[in-house]
Structure formats: structure tokens, C-alpha cells
C-alpha positions as a Python dict, from the first residue, in 0.01 Angstrom:
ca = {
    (1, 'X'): (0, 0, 0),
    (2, 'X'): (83, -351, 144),
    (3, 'X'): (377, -417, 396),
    (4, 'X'): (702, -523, 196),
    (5, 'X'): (836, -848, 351),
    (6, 'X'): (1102, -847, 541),
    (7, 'X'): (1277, -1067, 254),
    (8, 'X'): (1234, -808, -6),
    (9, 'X'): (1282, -505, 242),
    (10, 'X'): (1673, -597, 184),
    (11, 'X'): (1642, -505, -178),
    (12, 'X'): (1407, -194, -181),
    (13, 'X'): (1681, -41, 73),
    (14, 'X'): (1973, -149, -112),
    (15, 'X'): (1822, -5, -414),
    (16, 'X'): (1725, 333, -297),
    (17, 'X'): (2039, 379, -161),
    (18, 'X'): (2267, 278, -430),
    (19, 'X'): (2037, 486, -646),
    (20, 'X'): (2062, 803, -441),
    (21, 'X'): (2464, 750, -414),
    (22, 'X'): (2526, 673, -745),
    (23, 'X'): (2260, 901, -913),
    (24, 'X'): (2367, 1211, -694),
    (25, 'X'): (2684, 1146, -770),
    (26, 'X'): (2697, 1147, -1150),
    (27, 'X'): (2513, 1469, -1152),
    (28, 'X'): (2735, 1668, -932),
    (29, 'X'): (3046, 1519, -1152),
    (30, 'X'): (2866, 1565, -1476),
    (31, 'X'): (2752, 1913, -1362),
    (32, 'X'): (3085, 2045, -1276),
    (33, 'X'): (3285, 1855, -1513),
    (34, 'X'): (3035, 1912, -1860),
    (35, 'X'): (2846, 2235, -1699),
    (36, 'X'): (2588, 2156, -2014),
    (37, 'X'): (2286, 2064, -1849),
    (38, 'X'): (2178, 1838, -2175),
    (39, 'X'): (2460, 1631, -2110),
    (40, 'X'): (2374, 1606, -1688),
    (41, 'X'): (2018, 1504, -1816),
    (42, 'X'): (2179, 1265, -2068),
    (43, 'X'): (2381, 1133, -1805),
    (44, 'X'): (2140, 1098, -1538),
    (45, 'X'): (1873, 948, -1708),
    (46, 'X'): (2111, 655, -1858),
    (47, 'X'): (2259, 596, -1534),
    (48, 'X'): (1948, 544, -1385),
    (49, 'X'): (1813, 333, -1595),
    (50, 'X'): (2122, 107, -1630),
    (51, 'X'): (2165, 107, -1283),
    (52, 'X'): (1854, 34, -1180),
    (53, 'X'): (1881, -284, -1445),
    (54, 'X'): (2231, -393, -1318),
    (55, 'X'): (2100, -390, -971),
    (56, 'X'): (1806, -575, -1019),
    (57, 'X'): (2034, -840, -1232),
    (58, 'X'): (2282, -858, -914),
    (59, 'X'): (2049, -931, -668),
    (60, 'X'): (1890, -1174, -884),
    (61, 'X'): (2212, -1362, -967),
    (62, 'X'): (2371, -1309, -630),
    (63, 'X'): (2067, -1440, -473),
    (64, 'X'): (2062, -1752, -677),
    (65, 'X'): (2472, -1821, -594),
    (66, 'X'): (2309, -1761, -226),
    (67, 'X'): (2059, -2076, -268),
    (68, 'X'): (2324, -2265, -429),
    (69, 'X'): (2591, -2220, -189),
    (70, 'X'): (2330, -2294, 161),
    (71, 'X'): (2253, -2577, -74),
    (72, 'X'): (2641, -2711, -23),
    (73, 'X'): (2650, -2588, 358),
    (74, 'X'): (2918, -2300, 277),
    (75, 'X'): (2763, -2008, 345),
    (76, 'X'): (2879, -1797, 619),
    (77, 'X'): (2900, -1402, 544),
    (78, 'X'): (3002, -1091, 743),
    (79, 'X'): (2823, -775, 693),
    (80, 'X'): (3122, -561, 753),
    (81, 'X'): (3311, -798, 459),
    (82, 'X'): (3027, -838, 265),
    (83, 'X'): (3013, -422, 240),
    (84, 'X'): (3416, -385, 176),
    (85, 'X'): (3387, -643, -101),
    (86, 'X'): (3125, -466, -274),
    (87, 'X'): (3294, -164, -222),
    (88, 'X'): (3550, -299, -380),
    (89, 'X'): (3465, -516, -651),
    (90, 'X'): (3252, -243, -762),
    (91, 'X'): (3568, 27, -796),
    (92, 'X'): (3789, -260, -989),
    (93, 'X'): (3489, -338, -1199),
    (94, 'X'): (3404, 11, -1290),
    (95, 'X'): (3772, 41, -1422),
    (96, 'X'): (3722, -261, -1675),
    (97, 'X'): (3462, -15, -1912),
    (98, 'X'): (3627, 279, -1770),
    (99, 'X'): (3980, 240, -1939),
    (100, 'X'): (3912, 201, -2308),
    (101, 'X'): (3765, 588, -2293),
    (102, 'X'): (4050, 705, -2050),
    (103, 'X'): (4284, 545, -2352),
    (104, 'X'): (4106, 573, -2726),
    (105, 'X'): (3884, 844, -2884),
    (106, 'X'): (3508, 762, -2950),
    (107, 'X'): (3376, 543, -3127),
    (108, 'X'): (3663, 278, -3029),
    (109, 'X'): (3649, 399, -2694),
    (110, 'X'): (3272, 259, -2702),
    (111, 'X'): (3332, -44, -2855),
    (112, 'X'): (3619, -121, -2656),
    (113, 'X'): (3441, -58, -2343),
    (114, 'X'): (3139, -258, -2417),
    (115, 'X'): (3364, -569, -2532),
    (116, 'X'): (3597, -529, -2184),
    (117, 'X'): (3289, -519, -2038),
    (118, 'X'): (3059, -806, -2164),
    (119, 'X'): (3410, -1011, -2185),
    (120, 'X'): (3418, -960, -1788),
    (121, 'X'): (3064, -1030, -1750),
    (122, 'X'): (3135, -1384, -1904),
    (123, 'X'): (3404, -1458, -1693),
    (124, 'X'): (3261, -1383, -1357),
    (125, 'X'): (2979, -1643, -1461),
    (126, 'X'): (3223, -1885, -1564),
    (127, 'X'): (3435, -1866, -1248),
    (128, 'X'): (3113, -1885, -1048),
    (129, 'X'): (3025, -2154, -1229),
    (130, 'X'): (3344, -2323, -1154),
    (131, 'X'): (3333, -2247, -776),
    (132, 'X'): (2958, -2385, -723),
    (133, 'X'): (3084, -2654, -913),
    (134, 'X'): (2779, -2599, -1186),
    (135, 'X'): (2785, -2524, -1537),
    (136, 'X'): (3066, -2252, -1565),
    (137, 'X'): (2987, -2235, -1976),
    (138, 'X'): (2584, -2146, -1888),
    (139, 'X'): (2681, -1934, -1641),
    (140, 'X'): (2918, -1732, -1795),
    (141, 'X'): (2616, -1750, -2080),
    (142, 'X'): (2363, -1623, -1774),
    (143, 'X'): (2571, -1339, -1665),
    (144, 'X'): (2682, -1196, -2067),
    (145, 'X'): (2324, -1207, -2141),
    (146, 'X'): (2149, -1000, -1839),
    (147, 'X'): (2488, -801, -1880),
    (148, 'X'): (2444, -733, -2223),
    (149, 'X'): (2096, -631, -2208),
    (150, 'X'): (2141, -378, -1989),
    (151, 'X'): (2393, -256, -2208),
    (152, 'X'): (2141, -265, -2499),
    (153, 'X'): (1932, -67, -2275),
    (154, 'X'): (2186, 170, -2182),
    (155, 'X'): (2260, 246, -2534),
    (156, 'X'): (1899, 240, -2647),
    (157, 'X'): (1844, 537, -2426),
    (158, 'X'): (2167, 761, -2499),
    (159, 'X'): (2068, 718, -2870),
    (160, 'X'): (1704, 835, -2789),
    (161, 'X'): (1778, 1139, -2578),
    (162, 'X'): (2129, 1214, -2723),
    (163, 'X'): (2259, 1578, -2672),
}
């Protein structure tokens, strides 16, 4: 096996980890909240796939706001910060998809959570876009679409293996 660069060994880290966290702990919530082992599998094998996705769309996106900020001679980060905001923007973000099926039976709940969502996907690209003083319209565009194929992707496997 070859030696990962030390510019990719960011990402293959990142990535286990978040997928150990995140994977470990669906299945210990799933497992003591459902205690139907169909619906852990269910669970687990749609979060890993979608997370794996969303990752790989974040660090692509977040890598190319990177290049665009050194390109304007603003970039300055914090590791400490850097961690707290994802920590963060990750719990308020979670809530946006979250709510509709904390508020409305299913199928609304669905739909409603996939609109929030997609919705918020556009406007993070759009305020990006304003901030790097780019296209905010194509970025917003950008975002909905590696957003929304994820979600496609998401769905695409709960329909296959549905309990």
C-alpha cells in the first residue's frame, strides 16, 4: 500500500473518526431506543453511507472556501476554534432536519425534513458566496446539489433495505 500524503492524511483521520463517533453512536441509540435489530441495521447502514457522502462533500467544499480565502490573504484558523465550531455548527445543523419529525407524523415529517434541509443547504452556499465575494446564486446551487444527492442516496438505500 503506498504512503498517504501528509495532505490527504488530514482527511483519512477526520473520516475514520467521525465515522467511528457517529456510526457507534447511532447504533447504541438505535439499539436501546428501537431494540429491533432490522431497524439498527437500517439505521447503520444509511448513516454510513450518508455520512460518509456528506463528509467527503465538506471537505471538498470547505477545502475549496480554503483556496479561495488564502487567495484574498484572510485565512488565519485556530485548531481549538476550528473544533468548537464544528462542534457546533454540526449540533444546530442537525436540528434543522431533526425538528419536522420531533413535530409531524411520517410522511410530512420526511418531506418537511428534506425541504428544511436542502433549503439550508442553499443558504449556506449563498452566504458563502456572499462572504468570498463570488457567485452566492452558484454557490448556493453547488452546495443544494452535493446536498441533495446525498439525500437521494440516503433515501435510495432506506427504500432498498427497508425494515
Amino acid at each position: 500500500m503506498a504512503a498517504i500524503q501528509k495532505e490527504y492524511l488530514r482527511s483519512v483521520l477526520f473520516g475514520i473518526e467521525d465515522s467511528l463517533v457517529s456510526t457507534t453512536g447511532l447504533i447504541a441509540g438505535l439499539s436501546i431506543g428501537a431494540e429491533n435489530k432490522r431497524i439498527v441495521v437500517l439505521g447503520g447502514l444509511v448513516a454510513i453511507v450518508i455520512e460518509a457522502v456528506s463528509m467527503a462533500a465538506g471537505e471538498y467544499l470547505s477545502d475549496g472556501a480554503v483556496q479561495e480565502l488564502d487567495k484574498l490573504k484572510r485565512h488565519r484558523d485556530s485548531p481549538a476554534a476550528s473544533g468548537l465550531l464544528m462542534l457546533v455548527s454540526y449540533l444546530l445543523a442537525g436540528m434543522i432536519p431533526l425538528l419536522p419529525v420531533l413535530v409531524f407524523v411520517y410522511p410530512i415529517s420526511l418531506i418537511l425534513s428534506v425541504i428544511f434541509a436542502l433549503c439550508g443547504l442553499f443558504l449556506l452556499g449563498y452566504i458563502k458566496g456572499r462572504l468570498l465575494h463570488s457567485r452566492p446564486f452558484k454557490g448556493g446551487l453547488k452546495i443544494l446539489v452535493v446536498g441533495g444527492l446525498a439525500t437521494i442516496l440516503g433515501l435510495g438505500v432506506g427504500f432498498i433495505f427497508r425494515v
